[in-house]
Backbone bond lengths (Angstrom), bond angles and torsions (degrees), N, CA, C in turn:
res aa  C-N    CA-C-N  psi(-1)  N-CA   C-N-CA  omega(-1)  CA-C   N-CA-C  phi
1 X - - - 1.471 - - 1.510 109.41 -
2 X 1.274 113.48 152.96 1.800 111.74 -163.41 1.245 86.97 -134.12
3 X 1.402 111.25 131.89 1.558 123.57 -178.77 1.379 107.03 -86.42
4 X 1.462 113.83 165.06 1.507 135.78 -160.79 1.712 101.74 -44.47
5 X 1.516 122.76 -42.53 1.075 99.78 -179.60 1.507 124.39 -103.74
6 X 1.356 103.27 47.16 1.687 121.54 178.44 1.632 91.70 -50.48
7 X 1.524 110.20 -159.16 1.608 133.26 179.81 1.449 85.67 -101.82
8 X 1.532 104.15 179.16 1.156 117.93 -135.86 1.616 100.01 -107.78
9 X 1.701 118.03 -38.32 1.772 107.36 127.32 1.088 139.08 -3.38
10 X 1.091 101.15 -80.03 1.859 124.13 -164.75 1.914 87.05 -53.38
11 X 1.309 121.26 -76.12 1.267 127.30 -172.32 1.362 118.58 -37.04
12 X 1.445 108.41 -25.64 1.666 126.75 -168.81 1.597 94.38 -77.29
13 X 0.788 86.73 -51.48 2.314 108.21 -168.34 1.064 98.59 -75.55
14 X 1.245 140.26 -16.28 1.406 118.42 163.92 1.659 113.87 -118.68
15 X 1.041 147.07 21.20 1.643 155.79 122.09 1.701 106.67 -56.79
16 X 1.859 127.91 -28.89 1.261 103.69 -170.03 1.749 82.02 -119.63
17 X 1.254 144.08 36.49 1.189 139.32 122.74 1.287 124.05 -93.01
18 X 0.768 121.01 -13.89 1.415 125.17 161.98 1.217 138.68 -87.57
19 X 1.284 115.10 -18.92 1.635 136.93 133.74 1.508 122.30 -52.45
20 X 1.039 100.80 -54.89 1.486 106.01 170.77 1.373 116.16 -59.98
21 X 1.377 118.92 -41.40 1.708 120.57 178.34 1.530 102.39 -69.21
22 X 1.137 132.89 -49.18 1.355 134.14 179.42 1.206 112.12 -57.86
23 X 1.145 121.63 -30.08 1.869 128.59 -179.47 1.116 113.88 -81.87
24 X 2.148 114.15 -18.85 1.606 111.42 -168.34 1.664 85.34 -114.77
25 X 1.416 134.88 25.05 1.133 136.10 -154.09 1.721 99.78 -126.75
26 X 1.514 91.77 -28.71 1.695 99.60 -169.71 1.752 116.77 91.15
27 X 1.264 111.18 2.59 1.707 98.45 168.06 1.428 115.63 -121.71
28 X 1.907 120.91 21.39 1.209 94.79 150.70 1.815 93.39 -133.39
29 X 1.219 134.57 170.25 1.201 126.71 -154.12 1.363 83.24 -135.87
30 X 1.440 123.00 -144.73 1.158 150.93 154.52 1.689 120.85 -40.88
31 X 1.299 110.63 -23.58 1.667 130.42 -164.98 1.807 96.10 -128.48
32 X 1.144 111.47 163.57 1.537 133.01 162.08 1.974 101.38 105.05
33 X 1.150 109.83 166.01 1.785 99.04 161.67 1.983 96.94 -157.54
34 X 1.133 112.24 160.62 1.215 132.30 -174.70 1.609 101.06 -115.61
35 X 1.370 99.46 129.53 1.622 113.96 175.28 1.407 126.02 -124.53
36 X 1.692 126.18 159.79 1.176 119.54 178.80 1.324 103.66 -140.36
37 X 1.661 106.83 153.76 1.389 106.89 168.32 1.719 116.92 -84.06
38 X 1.374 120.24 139.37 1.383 141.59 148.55 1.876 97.82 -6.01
39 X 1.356 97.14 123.01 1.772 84.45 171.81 2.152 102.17 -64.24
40 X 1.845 107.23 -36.81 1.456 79.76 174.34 1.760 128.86 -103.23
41 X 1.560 82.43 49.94 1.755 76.27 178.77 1.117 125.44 88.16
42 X 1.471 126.72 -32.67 1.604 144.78 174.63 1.308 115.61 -13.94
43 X 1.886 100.94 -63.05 1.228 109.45 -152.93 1.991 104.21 179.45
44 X 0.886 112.27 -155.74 1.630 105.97 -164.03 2.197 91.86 -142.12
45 X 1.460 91.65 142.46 1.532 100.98 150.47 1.260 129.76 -99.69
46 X 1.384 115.33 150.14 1.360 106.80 -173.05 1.633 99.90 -153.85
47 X 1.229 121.76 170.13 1.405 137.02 148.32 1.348 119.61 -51.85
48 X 1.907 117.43 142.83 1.906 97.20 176.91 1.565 88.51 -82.89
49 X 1.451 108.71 -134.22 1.616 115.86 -140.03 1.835 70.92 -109.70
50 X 1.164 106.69 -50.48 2.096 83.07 -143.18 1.980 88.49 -105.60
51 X 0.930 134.14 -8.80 1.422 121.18 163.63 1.814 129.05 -22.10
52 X 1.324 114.44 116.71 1.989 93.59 -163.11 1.789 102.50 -66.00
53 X 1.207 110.48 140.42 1.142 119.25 -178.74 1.869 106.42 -59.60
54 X 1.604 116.41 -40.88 1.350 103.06 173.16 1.477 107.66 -102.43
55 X 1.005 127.18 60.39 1.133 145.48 163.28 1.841 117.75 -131.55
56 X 1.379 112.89 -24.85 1.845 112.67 177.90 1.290 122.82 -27.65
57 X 1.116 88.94 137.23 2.026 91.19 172.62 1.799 108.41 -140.17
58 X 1.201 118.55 138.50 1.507 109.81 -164.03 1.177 141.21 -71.82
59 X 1.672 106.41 3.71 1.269 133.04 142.66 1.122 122.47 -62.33
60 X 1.516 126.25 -46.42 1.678 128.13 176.52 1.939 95.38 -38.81
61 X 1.254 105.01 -29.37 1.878 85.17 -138.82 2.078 106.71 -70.81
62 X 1.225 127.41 -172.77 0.895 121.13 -168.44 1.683 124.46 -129.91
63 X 1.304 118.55 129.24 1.791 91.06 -174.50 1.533 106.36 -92.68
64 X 1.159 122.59 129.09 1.202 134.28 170.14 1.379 137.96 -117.58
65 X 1.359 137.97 114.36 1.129 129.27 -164.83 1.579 118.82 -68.28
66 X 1.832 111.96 -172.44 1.680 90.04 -166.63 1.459 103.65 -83.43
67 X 1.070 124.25 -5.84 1.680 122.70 -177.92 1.707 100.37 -84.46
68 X 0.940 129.42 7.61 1.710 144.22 164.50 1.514 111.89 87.78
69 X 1.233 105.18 7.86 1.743 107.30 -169.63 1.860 93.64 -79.83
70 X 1.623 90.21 133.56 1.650 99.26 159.15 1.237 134.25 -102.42
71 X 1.609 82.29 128.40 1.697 98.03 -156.70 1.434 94.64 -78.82
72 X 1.598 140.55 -54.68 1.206 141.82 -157.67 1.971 118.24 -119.86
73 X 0.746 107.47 132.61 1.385 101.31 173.39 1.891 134.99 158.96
74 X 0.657 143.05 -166.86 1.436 137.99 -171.42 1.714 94.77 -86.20
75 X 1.448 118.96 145.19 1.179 128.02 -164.20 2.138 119.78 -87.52
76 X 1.115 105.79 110.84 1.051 136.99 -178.02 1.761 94.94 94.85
77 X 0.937 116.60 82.16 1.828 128.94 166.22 1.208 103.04 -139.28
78 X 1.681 110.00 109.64 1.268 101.58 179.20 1.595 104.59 -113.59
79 X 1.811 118.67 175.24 1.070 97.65 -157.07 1.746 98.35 -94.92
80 X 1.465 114.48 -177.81 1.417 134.69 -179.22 1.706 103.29 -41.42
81 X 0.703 138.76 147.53 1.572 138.54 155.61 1.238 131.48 -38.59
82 X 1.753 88.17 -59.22 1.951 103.59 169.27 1.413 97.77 -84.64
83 X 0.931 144.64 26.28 2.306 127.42 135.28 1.187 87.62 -21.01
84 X 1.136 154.72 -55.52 1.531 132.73 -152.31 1.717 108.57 -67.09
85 X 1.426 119.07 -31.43 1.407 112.85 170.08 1.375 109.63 -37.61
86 X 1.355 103.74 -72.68 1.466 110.24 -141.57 2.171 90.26 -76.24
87 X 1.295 109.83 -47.01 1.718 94.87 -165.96 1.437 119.64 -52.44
88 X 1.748 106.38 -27.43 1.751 104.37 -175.90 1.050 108.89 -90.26
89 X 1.154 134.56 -32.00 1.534 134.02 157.46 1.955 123.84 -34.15
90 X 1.500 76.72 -54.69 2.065 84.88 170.47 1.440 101.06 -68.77
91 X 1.161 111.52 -43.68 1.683 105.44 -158.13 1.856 96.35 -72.91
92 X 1.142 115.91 -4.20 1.328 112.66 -166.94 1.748 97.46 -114.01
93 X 1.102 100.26 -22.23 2.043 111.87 -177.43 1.011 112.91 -130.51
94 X 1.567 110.70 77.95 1.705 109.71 162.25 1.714 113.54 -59.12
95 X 1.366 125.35 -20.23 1.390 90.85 175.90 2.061 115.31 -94.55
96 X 1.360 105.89 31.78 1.611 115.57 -173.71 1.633 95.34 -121.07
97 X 1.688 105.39 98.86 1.252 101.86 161.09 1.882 135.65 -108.21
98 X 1.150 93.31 35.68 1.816 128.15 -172.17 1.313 110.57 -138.84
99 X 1.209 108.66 130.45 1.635 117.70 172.76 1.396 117.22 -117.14
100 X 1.087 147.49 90.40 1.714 131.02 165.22 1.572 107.15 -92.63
101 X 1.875 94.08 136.91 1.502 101.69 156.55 1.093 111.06 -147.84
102 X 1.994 122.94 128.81 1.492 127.87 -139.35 1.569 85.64 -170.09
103 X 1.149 126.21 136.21 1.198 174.73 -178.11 1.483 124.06 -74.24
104 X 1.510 115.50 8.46 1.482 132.38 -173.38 1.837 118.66 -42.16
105 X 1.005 120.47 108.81 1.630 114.95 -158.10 1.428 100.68 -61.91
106 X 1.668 127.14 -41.35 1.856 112.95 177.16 1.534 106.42 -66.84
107 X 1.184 119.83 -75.89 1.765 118.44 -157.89 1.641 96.34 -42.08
108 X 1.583 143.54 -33.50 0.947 134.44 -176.51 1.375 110.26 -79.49
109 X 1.153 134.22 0.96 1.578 137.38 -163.51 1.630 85.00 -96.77
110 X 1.056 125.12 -27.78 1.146 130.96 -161.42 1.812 120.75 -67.03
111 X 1.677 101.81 -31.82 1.298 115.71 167.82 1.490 113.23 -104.08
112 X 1.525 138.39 34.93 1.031 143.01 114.93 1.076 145.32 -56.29
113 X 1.596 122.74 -27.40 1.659 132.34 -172.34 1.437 89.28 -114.88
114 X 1.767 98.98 151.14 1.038 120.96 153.63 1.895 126.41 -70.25
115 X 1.281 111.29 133.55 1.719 105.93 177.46 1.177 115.38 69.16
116 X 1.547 122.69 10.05 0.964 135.45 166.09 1.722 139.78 -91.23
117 X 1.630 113.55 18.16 1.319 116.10 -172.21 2.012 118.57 -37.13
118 X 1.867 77.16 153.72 1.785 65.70 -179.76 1.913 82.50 -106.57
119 X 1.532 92.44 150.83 1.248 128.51 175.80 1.100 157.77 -128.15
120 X 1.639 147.20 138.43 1.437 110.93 -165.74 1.354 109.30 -72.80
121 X 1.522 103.23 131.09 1.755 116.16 146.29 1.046 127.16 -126.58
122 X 1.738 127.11 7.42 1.194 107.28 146.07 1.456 105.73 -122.49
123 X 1.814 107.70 -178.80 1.319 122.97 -153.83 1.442 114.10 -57.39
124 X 1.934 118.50 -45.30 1.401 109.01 178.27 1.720 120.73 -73.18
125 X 1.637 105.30 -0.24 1.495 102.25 165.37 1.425 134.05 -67.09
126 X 1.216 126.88 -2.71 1.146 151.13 166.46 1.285 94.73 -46.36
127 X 1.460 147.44 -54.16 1.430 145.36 -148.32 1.685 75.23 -65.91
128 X 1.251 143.39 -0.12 1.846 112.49 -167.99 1.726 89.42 -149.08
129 X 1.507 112.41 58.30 1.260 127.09 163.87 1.224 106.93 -90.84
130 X 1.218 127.33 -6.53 1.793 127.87 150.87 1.186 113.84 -66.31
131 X 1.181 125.35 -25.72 1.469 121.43 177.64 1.737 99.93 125.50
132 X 1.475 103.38 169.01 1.479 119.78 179.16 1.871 105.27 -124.10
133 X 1.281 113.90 91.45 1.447 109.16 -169.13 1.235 103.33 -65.26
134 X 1.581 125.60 176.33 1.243 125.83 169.38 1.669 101.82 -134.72
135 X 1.612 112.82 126.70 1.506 98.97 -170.09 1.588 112.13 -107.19
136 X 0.736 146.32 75.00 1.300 159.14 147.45 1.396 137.62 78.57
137 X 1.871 97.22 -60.03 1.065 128.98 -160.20 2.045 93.61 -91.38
138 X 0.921 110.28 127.85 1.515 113.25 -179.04 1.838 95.27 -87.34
139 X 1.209 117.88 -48.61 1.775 119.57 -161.94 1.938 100.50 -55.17
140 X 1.028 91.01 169.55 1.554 110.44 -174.57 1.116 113.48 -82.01
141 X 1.740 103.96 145.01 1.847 107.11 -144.37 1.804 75.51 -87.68
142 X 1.222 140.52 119.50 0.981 126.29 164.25 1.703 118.41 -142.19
143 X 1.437 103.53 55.80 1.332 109.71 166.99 2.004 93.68 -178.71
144 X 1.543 91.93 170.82 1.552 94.34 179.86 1.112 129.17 -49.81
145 X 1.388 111.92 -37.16 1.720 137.09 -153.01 1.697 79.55 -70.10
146 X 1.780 123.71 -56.05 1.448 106.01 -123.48 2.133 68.77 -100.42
147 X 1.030 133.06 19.11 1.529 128.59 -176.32 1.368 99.76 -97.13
148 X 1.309 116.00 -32.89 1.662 130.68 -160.40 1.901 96.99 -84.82
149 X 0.975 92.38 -30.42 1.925 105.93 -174.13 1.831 96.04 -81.48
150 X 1.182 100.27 -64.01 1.931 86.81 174.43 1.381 104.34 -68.02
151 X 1.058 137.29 -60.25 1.489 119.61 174.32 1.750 105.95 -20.86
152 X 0.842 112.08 -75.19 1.386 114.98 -172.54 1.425 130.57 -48.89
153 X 1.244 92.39 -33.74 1.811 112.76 166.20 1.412 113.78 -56.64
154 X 1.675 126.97 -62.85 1.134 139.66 137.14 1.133 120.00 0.38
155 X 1.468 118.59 -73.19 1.766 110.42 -159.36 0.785 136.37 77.29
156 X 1.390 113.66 -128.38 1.616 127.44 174.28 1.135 98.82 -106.36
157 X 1.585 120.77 -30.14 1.281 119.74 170.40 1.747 134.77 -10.25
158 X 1.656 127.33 133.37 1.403 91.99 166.01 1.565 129.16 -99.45
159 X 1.484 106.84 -9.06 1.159 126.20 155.92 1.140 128.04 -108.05
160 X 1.670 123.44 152.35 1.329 112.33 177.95 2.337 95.66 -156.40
161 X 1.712 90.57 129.48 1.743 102.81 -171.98 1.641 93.42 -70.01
162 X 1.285 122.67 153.95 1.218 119.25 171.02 2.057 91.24 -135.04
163 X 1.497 93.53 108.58 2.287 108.70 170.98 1.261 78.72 -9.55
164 X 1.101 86.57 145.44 1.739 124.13 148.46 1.156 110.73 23.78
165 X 1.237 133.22 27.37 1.709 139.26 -176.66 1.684 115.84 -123.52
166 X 1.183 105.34 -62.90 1.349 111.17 -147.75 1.545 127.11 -178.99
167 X 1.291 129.88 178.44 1.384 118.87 156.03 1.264 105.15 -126.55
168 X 2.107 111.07 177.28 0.999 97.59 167.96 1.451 100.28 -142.74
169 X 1.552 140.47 147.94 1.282 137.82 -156.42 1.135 98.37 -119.29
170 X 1.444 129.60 169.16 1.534 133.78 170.16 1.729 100.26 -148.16
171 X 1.117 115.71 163.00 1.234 122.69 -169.46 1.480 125.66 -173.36
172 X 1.200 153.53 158.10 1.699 146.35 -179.22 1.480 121.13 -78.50
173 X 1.697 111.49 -3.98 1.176 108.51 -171.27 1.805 89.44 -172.54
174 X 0.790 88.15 152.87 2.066 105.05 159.01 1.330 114.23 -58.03
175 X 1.071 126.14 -59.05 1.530 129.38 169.86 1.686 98.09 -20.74
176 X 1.471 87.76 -77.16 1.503 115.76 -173.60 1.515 122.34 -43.63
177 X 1.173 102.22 -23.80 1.778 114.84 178.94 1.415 105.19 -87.17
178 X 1.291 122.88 -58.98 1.270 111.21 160.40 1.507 133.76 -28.53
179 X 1.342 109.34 -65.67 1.421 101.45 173.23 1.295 130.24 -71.88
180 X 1.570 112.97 -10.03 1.589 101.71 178.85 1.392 95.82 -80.43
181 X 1.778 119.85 -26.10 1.294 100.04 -165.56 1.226 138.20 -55.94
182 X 2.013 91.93 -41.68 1.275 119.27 166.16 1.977 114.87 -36.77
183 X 1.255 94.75 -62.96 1.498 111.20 -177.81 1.659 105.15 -63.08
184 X 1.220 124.58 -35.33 1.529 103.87 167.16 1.515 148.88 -78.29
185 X 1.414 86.11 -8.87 2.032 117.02 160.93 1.519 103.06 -62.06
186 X 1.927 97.79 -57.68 1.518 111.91 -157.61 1.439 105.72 -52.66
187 X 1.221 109.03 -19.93 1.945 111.17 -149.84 1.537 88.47 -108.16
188 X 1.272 146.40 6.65 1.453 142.62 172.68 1.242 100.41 -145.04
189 X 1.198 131.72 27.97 1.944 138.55 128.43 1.321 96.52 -90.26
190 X 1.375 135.15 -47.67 1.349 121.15 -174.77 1.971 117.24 -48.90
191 X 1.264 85.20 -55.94 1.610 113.63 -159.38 1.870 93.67 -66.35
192 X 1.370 109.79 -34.67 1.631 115.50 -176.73 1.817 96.98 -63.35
193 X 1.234 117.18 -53.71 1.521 128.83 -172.35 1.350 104.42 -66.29
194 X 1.514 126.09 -54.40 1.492 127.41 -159.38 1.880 104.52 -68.65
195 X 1.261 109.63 -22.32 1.565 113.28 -161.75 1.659 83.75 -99.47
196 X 1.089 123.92 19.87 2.054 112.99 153.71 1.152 96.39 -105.15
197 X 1.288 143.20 -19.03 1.281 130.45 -154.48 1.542 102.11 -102.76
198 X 1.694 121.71 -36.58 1.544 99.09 137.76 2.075 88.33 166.36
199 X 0.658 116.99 -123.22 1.977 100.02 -177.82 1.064 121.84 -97.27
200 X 1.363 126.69 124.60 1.258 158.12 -166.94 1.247 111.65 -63.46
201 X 1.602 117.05 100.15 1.822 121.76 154.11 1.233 117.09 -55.77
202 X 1.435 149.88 86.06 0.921 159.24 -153.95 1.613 103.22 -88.00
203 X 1.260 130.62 144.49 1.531 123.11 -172.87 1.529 100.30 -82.41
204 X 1.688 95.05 137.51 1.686 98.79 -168.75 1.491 105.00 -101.40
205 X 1.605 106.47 -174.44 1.550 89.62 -155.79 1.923 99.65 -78.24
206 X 1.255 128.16 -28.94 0.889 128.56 150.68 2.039 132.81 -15.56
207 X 0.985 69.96 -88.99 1.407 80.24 140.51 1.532 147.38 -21.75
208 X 1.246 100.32 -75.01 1.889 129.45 175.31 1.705 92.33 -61.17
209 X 1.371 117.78 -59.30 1.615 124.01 -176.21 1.385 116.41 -84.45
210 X 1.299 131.33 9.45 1.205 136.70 130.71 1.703 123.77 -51.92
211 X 1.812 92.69 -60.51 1.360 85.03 -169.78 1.643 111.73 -86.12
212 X 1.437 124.70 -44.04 1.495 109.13 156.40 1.215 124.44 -33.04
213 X 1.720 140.53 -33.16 1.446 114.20 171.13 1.562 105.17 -70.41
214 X 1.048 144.30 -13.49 1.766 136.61 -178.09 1.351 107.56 -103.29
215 X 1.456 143.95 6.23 0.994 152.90 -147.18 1.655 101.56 -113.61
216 X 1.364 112.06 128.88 1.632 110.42 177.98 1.687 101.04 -121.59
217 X 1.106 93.20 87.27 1.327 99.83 174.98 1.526 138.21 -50.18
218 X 1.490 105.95 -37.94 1.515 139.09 174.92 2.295 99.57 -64.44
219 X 1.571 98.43 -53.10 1.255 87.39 173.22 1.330 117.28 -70.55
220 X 1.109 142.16 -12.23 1.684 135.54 -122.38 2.329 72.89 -128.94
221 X 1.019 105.53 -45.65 1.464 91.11 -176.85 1.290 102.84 -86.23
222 X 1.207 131.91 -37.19 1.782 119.68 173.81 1.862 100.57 -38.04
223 X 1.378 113.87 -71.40 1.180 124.29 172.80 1.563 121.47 -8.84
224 X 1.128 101.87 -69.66 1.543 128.88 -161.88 1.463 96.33 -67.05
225 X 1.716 123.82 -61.23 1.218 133.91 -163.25 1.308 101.46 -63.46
226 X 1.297 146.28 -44.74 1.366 139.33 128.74 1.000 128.84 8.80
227 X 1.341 113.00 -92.32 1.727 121.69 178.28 1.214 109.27 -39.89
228 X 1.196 116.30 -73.84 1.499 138.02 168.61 1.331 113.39 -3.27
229 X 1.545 108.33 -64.01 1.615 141.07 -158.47 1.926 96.85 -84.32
230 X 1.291 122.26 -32.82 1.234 141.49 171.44 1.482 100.02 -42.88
231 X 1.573 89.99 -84.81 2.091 111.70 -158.06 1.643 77.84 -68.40
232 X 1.256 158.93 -18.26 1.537 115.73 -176.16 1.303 127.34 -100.17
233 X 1.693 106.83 1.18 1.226 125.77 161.64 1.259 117.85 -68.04
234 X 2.018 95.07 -47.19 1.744 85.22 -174.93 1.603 122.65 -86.48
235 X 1.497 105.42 -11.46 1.510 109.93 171.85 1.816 115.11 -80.47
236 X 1.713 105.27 8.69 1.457 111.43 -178.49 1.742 104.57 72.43
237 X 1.015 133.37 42.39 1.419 126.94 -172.23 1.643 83.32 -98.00
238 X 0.940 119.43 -70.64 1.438 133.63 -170.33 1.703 126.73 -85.51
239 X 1.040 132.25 154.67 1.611 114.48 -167.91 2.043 91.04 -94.68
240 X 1.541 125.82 166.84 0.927 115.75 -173.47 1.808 90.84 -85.14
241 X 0.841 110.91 -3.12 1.854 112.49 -163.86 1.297 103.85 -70.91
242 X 1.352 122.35 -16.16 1.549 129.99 163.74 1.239 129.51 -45.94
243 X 1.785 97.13 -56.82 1.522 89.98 -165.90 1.118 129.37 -83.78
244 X 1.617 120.23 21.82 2.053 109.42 151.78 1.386 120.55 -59.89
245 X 1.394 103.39 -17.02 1.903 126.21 -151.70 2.057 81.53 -87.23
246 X 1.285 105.14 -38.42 1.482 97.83 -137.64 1.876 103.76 -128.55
C-alpha cells in the first residue's frame, strides 16, 4: 500500500481499484465517485460524471481543482456534478485526504425513520464515536453553496448520512476509505438485523475507547486493502498489472 504522498500513478491506481472493489462489493453502482487529494495539495482526483464505475482505469480519472474546474484530463470529460462533496470537504479538512460518496440502500434507510439513528454496534464502528450527522437536504450537492452546507454538517465528523440520498465517508488515504466504507454498510446491516431481534446495546463510549486504544488501524487497513486487492484480481475485477502501482 503507498501512502497519500506516493507518485501520482500509484494514487491514480488506487481511486480506480477501489471503485472497482466498491462496484464488485455492492456499494457503488452505476452512481457515487471516490476522490483523492493531490499529494501537493493542488487539488483532488476524481472520476468524470458518466465513466462506468466497474469499468475505471487510472487514466480515466481527472485533476480538478477545489472550485471543481478540470484542470487535466481526457478531452470532453467533465467532472461529476457533486465535485462539490469531495472539494469543500478537503478545503474544509486538511486532515481528510479521501472522499467517498455511494448510495448504500441500509445506512441510508437509516435517515428515513423516526428514533431510529444509525449507530455503532459493532467493534470497527468506533471510527464514528463522534457521531454520524445527518444533513438534511436530500437534492444533489451540486454547487459550492450546497458543498459548504454538507461540509459543515460533517464537521469533524468522519462520516456523515445525507436523507434519502446517500452517504459520505472521509478517510487519510484510499486504502482507508475502502475499508471504513466496507465497515460502514457492515455496521447498519448489523444494526438493521439486530433491532428485529429486540433492543439494541449500542457500543458505549467506554467501550468505543477501549477498543480504539488496542486497535492498529494502519495494520488492520494494510490487511483489508490486500484481501480486497486479492479477490478482485482473481474474480477479474481488476487487471493483475496493477499491483506494482498498488
Amino acid at each position: 500500500m503507498k501512502g497519500h504522498n506516493a507518485g501520482h500513478q500509484a494514487l491514480r491506481a488506487e481511486i480506480a481499484a477501489c471503485t472497482r472493489i466498491m462496484n464488485m462489493d455492492g456499494l457503488i453502482d452505476y452512481s457515487g465517485h471516490v476522490s483523492a487529494r493531490l499529494p501537493d495539495g493542488s487539488g483532488l482526483l476524481i472520476q468524470s460524471f458518466d465513466d462506468s464505475r466497474a469499468a475505471l482505469e487510472p487514466e480515466d480519472l481527472l485533476v480538478c481543482d477545489f472550485d471543481g474546474n478540470v484542470l487535466t484530463g481526457k478531452e470532453g470529460k467533465k467532472s461529476p456534478r457533486e465535485i462539490y462533496i469531495h472539494s469543500e470537504i478537503m478545503r474544509a479538512r486538511p486532515d481528510v485526504n479521501a472522499v467517498g460518496h455511494f448510495h448504500p440502500e441500509t445506512a441510508t434507510m437509516f435517515t428515513l425513520v423516526e428514533d431510529r439513528p444509525l449507530i455503532p454496534v459493532k467493534n470497527h464502528a468506533a471510527r464514528w464515536s463522534g457521531g454520524i450527522p445527518v444533513h438534511p437536504d436530500p437534492g444533489h450537492i451540486n454547487s459550492v453553496s450546497l458543498g459548504k452546507e454538507l461540509a459543515d454538517t460533517l464537521g469533524a465528523c468522519h462520516a456523515a448520512l445525507i436523507r434519502a440520498h446517500g452517504v459520505v465517508v472521509t478517510a487519510e488515504s484510499v486504502p482507508a476509505l475502502l475499508v471504513d466504507s466496507v465497515h460502514f454498510e457492515e455496521n447498519a446491516n448489523t444494526l438493521f438485523h439486530a433491532a428485529a431481534l429486540g433492543t439494541v446495546r449500542g457500543l458505549s463510549n467506554d467501550e468505543m475507547t477501549a477498543f480504539m486504544s488496542r486497535f492498529n488501524r494502519p495494520a488492520h487497513i494494510k490487511k483489508l486493502w490486500k484481501y480486497y486487492l486479492g479477490r478482485a484480481v482473481n474474480e477479474g475485477k481488476i487487471p493483475a498489472a496493477w499491483l506494482p502501482d498498488l
